[in-house]
PDB file of N, H, CA, C and O in Angstrom:
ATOM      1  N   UNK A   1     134.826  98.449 125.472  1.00  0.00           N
ATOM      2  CA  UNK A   1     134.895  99.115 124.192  1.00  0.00           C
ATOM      3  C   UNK A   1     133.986 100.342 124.237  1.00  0.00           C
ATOM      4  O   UNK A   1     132.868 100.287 124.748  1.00  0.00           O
ATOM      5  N   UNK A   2     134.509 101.489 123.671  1.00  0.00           N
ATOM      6  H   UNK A   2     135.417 101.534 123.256  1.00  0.00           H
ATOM      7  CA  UNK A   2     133.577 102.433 124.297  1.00  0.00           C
ATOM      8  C   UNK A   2     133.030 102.897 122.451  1.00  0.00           C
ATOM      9  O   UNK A   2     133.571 102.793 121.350  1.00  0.00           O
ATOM     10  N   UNK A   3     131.579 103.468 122.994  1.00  0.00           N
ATOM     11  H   UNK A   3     131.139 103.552 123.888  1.00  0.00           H
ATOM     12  CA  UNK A   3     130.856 103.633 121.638  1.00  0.00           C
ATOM     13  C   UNK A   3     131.161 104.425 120.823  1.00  0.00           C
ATOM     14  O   UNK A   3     131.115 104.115 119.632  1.00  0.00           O
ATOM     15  N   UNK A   4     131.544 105.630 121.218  1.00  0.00           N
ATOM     16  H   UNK A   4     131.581 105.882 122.185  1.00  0.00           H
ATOM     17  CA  UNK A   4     131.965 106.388 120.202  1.00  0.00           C
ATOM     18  C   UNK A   4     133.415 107.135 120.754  1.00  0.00           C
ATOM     19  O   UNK A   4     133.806 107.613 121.819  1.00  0.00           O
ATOM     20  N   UNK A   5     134.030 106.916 119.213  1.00  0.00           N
ATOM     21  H   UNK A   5     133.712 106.528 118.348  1.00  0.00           H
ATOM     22  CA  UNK A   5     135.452 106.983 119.346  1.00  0.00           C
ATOM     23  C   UNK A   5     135.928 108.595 119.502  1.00  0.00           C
ATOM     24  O   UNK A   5     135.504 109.475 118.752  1.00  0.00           O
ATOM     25  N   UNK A   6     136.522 108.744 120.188  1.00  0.00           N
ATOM     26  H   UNK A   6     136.866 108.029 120.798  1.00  0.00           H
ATOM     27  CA  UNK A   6     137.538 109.947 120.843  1.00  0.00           C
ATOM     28  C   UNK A   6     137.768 110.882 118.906  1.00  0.00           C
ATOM     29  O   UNK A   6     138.075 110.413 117.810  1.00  0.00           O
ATOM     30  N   UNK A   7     137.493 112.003 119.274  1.00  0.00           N
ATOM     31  H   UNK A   7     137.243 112.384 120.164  1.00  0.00           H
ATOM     32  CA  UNK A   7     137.675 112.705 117.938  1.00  0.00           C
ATOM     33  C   UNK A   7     139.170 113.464 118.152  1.00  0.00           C
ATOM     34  O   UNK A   7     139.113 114.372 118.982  1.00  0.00           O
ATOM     35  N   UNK A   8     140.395 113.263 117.591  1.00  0.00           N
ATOM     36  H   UNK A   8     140.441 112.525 116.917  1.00  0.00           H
ATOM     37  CA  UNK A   8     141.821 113.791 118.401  1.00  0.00           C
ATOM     38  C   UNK A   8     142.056 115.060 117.700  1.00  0.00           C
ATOM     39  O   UNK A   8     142.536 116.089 118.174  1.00  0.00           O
ATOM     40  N   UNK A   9     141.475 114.745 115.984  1.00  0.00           N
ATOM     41  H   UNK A   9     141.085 113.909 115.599  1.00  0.00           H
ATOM     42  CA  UNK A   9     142.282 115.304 114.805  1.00  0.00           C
ATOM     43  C   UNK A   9     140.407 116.163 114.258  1.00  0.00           C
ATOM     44  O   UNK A   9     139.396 115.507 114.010  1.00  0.00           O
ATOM     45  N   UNK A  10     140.522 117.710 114.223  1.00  0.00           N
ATOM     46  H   UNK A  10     141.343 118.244 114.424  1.00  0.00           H
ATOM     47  CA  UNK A  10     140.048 118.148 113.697  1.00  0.00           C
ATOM     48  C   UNK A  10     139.449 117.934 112.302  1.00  0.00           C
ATOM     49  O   UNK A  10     139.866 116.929 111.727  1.00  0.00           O
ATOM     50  N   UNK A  11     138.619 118.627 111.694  1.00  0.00           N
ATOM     51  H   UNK A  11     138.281 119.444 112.161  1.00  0.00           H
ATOM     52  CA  UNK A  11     138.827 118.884 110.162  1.00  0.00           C
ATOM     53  C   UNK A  11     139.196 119.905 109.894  1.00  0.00           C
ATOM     54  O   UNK A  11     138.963 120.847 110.652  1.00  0.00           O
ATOM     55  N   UNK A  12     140.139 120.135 108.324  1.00  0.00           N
ATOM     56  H   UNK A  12     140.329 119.370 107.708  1.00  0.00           H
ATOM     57  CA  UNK A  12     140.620 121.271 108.375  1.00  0.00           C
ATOM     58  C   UNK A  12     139.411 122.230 108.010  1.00  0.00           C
ATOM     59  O   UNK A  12     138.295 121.774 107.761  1.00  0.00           O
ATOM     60  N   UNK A  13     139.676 123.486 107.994  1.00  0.00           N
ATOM     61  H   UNK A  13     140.582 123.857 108.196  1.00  0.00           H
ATOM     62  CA  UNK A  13     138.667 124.376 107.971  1.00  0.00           C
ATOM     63  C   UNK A  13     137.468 124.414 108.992  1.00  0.00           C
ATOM     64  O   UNK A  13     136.516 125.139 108.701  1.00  0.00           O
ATOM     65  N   UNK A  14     137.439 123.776 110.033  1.00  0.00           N
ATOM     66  H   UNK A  14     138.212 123.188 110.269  1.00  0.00           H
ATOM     67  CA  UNK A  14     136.771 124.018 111.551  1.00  0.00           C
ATOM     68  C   UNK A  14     138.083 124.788 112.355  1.00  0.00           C
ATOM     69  O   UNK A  14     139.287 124.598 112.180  1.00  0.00           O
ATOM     70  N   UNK A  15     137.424 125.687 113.261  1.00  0.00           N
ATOM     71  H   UNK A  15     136.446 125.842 113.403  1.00  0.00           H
ATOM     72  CA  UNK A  15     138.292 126.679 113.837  1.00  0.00           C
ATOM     73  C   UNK A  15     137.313 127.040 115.105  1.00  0.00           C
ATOM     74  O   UNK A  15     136.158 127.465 115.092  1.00  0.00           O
ATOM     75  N   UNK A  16     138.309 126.673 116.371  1.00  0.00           N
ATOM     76  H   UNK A  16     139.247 126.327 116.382  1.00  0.00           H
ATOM     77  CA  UNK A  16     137.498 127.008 117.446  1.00  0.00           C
ATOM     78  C   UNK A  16     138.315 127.899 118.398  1.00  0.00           C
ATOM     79  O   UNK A  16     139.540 127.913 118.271  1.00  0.00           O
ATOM     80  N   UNK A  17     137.781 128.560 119.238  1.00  0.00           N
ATOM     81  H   UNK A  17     136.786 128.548 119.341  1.00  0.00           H
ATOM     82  CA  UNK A  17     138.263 128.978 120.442  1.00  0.00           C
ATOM     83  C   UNK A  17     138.628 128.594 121.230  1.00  0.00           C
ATOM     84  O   UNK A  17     137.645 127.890 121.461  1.00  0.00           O
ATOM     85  N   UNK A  18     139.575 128.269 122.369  1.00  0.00           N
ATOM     86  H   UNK A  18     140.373 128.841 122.182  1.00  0.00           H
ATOM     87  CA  UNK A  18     139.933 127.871 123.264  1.00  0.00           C
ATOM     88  C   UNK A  18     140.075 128.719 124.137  1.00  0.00           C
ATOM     89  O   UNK A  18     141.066 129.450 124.137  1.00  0.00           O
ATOM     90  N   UNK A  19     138.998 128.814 125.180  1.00  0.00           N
ATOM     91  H   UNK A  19     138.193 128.221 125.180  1.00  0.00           H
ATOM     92  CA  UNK A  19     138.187 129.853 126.578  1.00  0.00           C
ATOM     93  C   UNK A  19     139.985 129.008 127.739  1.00  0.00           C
ATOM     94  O   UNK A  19     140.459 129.548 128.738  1.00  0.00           O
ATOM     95  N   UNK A  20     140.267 128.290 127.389  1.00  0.00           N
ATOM     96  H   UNK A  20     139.882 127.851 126.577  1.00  0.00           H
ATOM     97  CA  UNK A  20     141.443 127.971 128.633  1.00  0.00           C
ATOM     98  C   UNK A  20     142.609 128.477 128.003  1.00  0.00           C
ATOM     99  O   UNK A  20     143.290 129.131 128.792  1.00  0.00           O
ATOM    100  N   UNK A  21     143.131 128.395 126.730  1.00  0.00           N
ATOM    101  H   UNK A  21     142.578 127.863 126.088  1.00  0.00           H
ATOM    102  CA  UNK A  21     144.176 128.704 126.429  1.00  0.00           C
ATOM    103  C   UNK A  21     144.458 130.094 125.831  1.00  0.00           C
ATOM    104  O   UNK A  21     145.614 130.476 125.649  1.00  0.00           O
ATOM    105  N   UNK A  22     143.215 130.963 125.481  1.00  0.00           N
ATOM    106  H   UNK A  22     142.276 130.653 125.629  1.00  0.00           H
ATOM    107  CA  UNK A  22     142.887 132.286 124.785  1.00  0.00           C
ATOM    108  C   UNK A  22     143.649 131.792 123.182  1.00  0.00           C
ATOM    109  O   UNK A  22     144.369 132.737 122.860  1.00  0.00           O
ATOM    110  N   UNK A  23     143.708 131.003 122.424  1.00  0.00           N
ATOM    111  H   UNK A  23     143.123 130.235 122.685  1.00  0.00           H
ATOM    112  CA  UNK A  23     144.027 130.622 121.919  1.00  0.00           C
ATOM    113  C   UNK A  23     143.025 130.186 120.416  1.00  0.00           C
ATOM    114  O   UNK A  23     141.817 130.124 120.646  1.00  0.00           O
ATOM    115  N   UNK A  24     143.463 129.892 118.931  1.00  0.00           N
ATOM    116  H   UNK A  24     144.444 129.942 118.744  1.00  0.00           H
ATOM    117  CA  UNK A  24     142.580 129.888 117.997  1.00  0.00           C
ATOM    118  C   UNK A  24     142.844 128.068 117.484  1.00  0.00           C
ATOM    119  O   UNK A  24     144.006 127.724 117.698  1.00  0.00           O
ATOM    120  N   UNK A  25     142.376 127.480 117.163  1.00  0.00           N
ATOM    121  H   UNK A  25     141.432 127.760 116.989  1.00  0.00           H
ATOM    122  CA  UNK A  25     142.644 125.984 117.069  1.00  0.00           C
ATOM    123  C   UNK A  25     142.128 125.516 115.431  1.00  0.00           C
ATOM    124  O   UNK A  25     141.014 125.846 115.024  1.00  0.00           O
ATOM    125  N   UNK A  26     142.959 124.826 114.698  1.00  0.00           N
ATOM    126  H   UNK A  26     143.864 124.558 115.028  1.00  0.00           H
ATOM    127  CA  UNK A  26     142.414 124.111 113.419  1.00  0.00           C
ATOM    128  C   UNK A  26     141.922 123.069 114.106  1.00  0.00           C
ATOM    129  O   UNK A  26     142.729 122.331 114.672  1.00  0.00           O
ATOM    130  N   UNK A  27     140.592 122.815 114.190  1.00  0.00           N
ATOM    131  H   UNK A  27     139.937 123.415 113.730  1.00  0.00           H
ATOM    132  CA  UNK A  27     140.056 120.884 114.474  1.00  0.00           C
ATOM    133  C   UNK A  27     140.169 121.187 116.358  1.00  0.00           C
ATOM    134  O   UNK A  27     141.156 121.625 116.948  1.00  0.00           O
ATOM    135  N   UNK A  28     138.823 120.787 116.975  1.00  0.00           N
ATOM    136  H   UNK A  28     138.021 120.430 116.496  1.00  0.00           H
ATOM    137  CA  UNK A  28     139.056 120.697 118.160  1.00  0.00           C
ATOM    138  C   UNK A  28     140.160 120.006 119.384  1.00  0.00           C
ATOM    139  O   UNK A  28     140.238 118.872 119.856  1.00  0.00           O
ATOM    140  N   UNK A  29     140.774 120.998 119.573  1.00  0.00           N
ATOM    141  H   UNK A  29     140.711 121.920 119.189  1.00  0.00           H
ATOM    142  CA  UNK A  29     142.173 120.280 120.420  1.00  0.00           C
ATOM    143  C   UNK A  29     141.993 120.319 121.202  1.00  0.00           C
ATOM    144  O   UNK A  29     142.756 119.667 121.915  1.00  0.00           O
ATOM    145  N   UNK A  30     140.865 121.069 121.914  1.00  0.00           N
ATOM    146  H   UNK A  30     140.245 121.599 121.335  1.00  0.00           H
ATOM    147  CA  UNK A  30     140.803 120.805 123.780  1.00  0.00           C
ATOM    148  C   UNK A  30     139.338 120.762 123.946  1.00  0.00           C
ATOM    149  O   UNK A  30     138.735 121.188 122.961  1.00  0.00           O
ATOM    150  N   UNK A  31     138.650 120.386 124.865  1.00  0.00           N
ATOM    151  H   UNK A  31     139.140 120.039 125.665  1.00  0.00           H
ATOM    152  CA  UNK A  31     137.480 119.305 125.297  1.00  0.00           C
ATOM    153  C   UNK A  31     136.415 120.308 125.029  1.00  0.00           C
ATOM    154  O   UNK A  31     136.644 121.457 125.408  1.00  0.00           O
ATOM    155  N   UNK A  32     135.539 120.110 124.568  1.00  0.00           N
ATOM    156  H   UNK A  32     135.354 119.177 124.260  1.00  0.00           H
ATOM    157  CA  UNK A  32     134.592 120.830 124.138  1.00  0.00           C
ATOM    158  C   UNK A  32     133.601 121.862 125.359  1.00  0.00           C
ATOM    159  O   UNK A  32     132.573 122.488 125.102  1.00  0.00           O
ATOM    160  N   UNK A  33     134.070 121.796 126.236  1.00  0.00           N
ATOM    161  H   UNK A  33     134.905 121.287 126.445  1.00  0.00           H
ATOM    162  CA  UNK A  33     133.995 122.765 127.601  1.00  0.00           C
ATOM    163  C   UNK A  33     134.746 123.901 127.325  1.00  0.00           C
ATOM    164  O   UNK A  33     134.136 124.971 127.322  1.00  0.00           O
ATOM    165  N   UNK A  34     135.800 123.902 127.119  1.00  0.00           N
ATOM    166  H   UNK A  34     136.296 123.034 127.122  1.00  0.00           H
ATOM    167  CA  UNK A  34     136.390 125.005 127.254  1.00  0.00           C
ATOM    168  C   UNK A  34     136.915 125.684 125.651  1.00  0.00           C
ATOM    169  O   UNK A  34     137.962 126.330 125.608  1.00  0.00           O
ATOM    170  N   UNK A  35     136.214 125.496 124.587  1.00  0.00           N
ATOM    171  H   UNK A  35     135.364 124.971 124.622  1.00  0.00           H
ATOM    172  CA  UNK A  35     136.020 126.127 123.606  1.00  0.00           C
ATOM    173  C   UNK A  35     134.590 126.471 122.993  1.00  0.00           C
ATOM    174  O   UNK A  35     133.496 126.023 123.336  1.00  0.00           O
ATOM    175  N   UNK A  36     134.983 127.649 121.709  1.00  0.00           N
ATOM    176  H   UNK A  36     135.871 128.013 121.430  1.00  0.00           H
ATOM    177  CA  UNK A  36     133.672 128.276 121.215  1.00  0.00           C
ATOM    178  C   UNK A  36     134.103 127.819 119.681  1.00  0.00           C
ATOM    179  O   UNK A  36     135.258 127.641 119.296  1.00  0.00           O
ATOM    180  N   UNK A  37     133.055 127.692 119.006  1.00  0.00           N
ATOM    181  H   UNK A  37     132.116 127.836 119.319  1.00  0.00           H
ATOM    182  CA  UNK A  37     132.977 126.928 117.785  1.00  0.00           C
ATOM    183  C   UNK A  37     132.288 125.835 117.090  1.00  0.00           C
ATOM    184  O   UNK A  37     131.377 125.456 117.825  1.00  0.00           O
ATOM    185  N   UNK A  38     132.314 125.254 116.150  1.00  0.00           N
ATOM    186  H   UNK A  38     133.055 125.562 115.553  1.00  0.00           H
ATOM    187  CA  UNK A  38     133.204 125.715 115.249  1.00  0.00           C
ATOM    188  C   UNK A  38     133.160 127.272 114.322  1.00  0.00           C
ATOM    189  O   UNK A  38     131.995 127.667 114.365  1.00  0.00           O
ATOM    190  N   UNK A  39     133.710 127.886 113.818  1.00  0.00           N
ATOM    191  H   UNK A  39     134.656 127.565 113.783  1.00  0.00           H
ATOM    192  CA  UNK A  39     133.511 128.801 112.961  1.00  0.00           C
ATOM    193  C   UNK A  39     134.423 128.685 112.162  1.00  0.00           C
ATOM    194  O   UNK A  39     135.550 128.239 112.375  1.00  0.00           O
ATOM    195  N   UNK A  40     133.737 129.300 110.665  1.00  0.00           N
ATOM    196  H   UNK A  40     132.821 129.663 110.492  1.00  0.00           H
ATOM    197  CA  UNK A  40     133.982 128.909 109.368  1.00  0.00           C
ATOM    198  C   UNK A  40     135.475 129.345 108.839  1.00  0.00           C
ATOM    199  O   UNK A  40     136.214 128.835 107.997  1.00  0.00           O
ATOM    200  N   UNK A  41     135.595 130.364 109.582  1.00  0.00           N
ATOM    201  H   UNK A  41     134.994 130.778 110.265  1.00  0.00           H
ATOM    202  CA  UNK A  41     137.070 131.086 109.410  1.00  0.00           C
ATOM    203  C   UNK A  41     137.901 131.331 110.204  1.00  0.00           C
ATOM    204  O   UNK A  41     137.393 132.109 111.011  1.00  0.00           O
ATOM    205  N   UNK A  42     139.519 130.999 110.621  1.00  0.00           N
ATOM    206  H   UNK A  42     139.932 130.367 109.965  1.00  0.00           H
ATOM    207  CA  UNK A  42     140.432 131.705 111.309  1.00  0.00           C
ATOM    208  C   UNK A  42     139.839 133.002 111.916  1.00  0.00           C
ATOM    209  O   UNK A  42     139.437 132.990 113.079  1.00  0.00           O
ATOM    210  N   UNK A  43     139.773 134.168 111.119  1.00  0.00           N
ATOM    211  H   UNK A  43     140.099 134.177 110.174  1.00  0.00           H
ATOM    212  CA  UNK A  43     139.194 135.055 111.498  1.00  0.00           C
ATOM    213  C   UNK A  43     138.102 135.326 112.620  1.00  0.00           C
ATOM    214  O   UNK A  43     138.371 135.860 113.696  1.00  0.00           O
ATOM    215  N   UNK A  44     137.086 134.981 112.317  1.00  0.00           N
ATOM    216  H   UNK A  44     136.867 134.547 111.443  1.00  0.00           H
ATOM    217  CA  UNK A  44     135.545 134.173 113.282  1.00  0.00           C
ATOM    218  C   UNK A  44     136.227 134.010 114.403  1.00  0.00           C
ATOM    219  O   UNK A  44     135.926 134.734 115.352  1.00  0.00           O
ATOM    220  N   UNK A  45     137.284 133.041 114.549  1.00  0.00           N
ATOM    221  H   UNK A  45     137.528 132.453 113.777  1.00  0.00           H
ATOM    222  CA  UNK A  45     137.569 132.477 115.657  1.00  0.00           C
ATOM    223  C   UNK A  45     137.982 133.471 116.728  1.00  0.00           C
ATOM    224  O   UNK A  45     137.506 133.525 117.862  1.00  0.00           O
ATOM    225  N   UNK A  46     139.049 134.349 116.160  1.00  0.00           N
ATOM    226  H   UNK A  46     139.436 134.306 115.238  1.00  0.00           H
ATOM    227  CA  UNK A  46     139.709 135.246 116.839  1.00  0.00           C
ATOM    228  C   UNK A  46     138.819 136.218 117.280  1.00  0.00           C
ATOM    229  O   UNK A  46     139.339 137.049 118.024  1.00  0.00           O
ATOM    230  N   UNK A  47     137.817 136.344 117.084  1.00  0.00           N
ATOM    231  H   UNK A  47     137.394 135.669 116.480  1.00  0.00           H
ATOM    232  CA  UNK A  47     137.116 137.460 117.567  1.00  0.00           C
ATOM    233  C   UNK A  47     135.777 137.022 118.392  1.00  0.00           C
ATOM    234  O   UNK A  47     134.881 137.747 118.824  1.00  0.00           O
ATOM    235  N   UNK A  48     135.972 135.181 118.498  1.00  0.00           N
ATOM    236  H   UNK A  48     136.700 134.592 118.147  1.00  0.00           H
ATOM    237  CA  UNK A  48     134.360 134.709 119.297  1.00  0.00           C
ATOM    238  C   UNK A  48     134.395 135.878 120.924  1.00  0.00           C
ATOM    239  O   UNK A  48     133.328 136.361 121.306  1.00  0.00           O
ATOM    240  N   UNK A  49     135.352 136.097 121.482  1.00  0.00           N
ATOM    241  H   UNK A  49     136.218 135.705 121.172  1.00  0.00           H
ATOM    242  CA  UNK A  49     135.252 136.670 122.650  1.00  0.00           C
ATOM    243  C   UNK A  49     134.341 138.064 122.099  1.00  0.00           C
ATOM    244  O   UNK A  49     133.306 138.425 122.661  1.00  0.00           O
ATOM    245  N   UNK A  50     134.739 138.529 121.296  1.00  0.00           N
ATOM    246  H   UNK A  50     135.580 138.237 120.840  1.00  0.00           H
ATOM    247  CA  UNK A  50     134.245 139.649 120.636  1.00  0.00           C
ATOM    248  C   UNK A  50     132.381 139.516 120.744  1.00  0.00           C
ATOM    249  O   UNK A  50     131.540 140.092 121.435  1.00  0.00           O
ATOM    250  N   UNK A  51     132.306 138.246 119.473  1.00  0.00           N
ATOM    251  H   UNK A  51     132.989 137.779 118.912  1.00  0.00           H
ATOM    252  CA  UNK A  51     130.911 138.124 119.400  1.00  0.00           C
ATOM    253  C   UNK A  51     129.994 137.703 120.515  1.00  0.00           C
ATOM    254  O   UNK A  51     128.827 138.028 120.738  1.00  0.00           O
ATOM    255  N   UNK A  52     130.815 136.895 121.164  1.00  0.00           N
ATOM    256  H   UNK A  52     131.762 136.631 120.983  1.00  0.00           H
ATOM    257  CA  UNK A  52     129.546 136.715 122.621  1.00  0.00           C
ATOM    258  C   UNK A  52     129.285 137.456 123.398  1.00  0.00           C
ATOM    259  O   UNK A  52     128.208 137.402 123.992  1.00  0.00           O
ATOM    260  N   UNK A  53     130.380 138.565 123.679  1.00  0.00           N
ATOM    261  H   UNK A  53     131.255 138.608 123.197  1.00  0.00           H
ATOM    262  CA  UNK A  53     129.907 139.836 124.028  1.00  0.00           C
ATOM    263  C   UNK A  53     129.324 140.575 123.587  1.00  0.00           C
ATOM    264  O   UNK A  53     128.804 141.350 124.390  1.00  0.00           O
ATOM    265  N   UNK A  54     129.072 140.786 122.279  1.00  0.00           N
ATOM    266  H   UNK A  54     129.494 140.156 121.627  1.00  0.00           H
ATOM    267  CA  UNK A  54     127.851 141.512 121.404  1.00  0.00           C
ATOM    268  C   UNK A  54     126.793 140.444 121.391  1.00  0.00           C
ATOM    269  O   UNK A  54     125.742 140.758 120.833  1.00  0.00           O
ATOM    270  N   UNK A  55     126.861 139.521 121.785  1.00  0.00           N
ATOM    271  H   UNK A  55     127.715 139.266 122.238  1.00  0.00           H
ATOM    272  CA  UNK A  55     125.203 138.835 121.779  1.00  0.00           C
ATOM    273  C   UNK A  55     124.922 138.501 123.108  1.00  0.00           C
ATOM    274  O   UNK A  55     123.790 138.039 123.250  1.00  0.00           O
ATOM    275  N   UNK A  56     125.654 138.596 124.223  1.00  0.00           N
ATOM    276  H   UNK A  56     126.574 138.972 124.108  1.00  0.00           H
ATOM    277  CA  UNK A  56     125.344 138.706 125.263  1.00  0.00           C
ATOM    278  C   UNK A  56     124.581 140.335 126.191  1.00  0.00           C
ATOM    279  O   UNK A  56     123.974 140.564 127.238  1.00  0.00           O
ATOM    280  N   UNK A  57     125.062 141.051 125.101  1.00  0.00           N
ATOM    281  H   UNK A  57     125.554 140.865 124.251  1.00  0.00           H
ATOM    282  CA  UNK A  57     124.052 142.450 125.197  1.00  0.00           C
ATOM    283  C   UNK A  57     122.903 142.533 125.026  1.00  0.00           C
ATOM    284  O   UNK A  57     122.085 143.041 125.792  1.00  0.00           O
ATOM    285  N   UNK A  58     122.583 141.716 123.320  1.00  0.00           N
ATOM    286  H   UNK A  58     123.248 141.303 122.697  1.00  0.00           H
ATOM    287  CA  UNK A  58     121.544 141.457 122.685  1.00  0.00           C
ATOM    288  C   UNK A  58     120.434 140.606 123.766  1.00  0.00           C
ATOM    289  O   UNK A  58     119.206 140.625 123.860  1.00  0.00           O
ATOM    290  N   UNK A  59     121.305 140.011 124.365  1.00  0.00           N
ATOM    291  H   UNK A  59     122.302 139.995 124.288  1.00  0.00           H
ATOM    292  CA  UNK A  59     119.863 139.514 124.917  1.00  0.00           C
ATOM    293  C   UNK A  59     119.677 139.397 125.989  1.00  0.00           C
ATOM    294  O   UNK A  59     118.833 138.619 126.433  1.00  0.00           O
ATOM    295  N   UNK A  60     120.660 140.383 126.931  1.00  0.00           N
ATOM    296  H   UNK A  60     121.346 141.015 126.571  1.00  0.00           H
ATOM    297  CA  UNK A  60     120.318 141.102 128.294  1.00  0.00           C
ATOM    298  C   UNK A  60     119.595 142.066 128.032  1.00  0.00           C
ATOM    299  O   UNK A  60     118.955 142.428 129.019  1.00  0.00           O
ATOM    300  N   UNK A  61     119.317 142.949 126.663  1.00  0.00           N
ATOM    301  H   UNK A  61     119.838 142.655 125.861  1.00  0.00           H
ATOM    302  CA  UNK A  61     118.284 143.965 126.379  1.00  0.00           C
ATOM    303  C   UNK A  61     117.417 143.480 125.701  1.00  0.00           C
ATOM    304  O   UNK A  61     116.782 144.355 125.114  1.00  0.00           O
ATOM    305  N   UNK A  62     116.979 142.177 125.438  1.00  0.00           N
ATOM    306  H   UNK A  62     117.496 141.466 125.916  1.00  0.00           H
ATOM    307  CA  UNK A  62     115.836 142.255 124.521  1.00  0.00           C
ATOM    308  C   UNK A  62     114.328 141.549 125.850  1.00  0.00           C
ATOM    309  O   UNK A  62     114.418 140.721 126.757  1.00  0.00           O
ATOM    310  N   UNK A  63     113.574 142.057 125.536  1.00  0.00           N
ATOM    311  H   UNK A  63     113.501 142.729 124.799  1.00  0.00           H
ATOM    312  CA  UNK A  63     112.672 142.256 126.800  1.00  0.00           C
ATOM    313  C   UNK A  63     111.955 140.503 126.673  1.00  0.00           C
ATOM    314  O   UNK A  63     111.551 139.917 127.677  1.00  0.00           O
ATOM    315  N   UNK A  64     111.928 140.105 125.773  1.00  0.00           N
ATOM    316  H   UNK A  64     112.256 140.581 124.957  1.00  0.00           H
ATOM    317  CA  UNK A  64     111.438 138.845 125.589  1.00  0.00           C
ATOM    318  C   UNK A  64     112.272 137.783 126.885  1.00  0.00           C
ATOM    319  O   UNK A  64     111.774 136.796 127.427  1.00  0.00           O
ATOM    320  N   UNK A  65     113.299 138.220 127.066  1.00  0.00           N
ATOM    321  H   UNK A  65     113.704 139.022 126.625  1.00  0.00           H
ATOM    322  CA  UNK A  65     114.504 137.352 128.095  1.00  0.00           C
ATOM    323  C   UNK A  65     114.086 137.881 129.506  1.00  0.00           C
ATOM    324  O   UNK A  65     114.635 137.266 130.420  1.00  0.00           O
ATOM    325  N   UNK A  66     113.205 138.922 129.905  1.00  0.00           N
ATOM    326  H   UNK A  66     112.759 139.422 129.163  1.00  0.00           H
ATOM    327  CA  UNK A  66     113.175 139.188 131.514  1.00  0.00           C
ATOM    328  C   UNK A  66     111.623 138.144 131.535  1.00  0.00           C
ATOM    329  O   UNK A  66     110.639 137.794 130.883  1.00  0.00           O
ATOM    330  N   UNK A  67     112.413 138.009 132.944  1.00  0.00           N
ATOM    331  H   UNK A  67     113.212 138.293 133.474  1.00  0.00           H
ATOM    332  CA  UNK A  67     111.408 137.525 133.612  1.00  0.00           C
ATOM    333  C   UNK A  67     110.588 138.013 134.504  1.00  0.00           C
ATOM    334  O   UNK A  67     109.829 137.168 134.977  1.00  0.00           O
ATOM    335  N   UNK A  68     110.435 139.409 135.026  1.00  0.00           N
ATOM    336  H   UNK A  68     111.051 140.096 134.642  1.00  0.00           H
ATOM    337  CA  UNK A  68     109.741 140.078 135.536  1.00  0.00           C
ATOM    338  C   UNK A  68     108.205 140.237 134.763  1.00  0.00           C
ATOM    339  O   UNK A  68     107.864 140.360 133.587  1.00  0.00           O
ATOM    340  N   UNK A  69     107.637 140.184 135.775  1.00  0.00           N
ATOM    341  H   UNK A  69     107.914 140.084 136.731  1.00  0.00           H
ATOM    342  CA  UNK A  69     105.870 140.005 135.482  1.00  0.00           C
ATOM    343  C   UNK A  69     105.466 141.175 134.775  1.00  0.00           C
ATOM    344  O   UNK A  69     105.990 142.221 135.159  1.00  0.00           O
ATOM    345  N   UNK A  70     104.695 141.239 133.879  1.00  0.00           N
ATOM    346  H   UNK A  70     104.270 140.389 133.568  1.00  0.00           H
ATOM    347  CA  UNK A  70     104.571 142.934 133.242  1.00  0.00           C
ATOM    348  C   UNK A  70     103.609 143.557 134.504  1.00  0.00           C
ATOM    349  O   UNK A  70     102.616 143.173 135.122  1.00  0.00           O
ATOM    350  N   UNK A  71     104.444 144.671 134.513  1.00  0.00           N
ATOM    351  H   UNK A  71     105.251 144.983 134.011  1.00  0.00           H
ATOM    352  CA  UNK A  71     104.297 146.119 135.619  1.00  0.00           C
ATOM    353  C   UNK A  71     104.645 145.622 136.423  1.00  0.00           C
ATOM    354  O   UNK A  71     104.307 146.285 137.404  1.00  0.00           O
ATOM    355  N   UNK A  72     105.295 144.581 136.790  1.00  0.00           N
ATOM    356  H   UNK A  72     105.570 144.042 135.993  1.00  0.00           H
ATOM    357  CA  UNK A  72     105.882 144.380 137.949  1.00  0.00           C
ATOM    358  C   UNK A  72     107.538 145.210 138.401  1.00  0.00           C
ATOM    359  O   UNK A  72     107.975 146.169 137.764  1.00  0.00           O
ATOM    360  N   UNK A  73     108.151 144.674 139.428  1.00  0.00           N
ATOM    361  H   UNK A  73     107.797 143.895 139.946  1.00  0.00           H
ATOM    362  CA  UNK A  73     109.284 145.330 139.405  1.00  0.00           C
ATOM    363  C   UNK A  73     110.622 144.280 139.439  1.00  0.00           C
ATOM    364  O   UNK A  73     110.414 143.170 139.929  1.00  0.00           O
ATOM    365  N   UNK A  74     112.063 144.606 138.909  1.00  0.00           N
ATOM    366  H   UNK A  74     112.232 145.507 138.511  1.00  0.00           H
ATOM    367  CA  UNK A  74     112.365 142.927 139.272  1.00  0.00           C
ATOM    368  C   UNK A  74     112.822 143.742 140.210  1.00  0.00           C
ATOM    369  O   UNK A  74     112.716 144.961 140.352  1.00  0.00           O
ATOM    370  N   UNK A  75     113.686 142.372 141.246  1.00  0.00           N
ATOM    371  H   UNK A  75     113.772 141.383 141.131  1.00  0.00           H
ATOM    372  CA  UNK A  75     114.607 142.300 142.249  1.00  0.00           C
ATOM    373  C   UNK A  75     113.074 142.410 143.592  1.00  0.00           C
ATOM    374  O   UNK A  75     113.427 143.131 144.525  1.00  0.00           O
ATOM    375  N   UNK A  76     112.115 142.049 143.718  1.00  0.00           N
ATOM    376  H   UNK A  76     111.828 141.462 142.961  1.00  0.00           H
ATOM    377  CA  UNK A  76     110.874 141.953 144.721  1.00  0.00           C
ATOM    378  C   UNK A  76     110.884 140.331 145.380  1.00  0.00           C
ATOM    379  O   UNK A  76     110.023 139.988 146.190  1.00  0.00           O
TER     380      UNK A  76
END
């Protein structure tokens, strides 16, 4: 008997991405690996590729994220 039961059927108004199918989903339909979500709106959803690329900028430029030693140089 396994402990916690298989979730098949979304709720409505959860909306995720699906990174395998490029695809927008009511209620998680494919394994939580290969989607982004939940977000609050249809909309949201369609554009997560959008937003992780604008926050994947955010914090390849924000200096708090390098790991280079101060005055050091990276790539040494």
């Amino acid at each position: 008997m396994a402990l916690f039961k298989k979730r098949t059927v979304g709720k409505p108004g959860e909306w995720y991405y699906c990174l395998e199918h490029k695809t927008v989903e009511e209620g998680p339909e494919c394994p939580a690996k290969d989607r982004f979500g939940p977000y609050a709106t249809r909309q949201e959803a369609e554009h997560a590729m959008e937003t992780a690329r604008e926050r994947n900028l955010e914090w390849e430029n924000d200096p708090k994220w390098h790991d280079a030693p101060k005055g050091g140089t990276e790539g040494n």
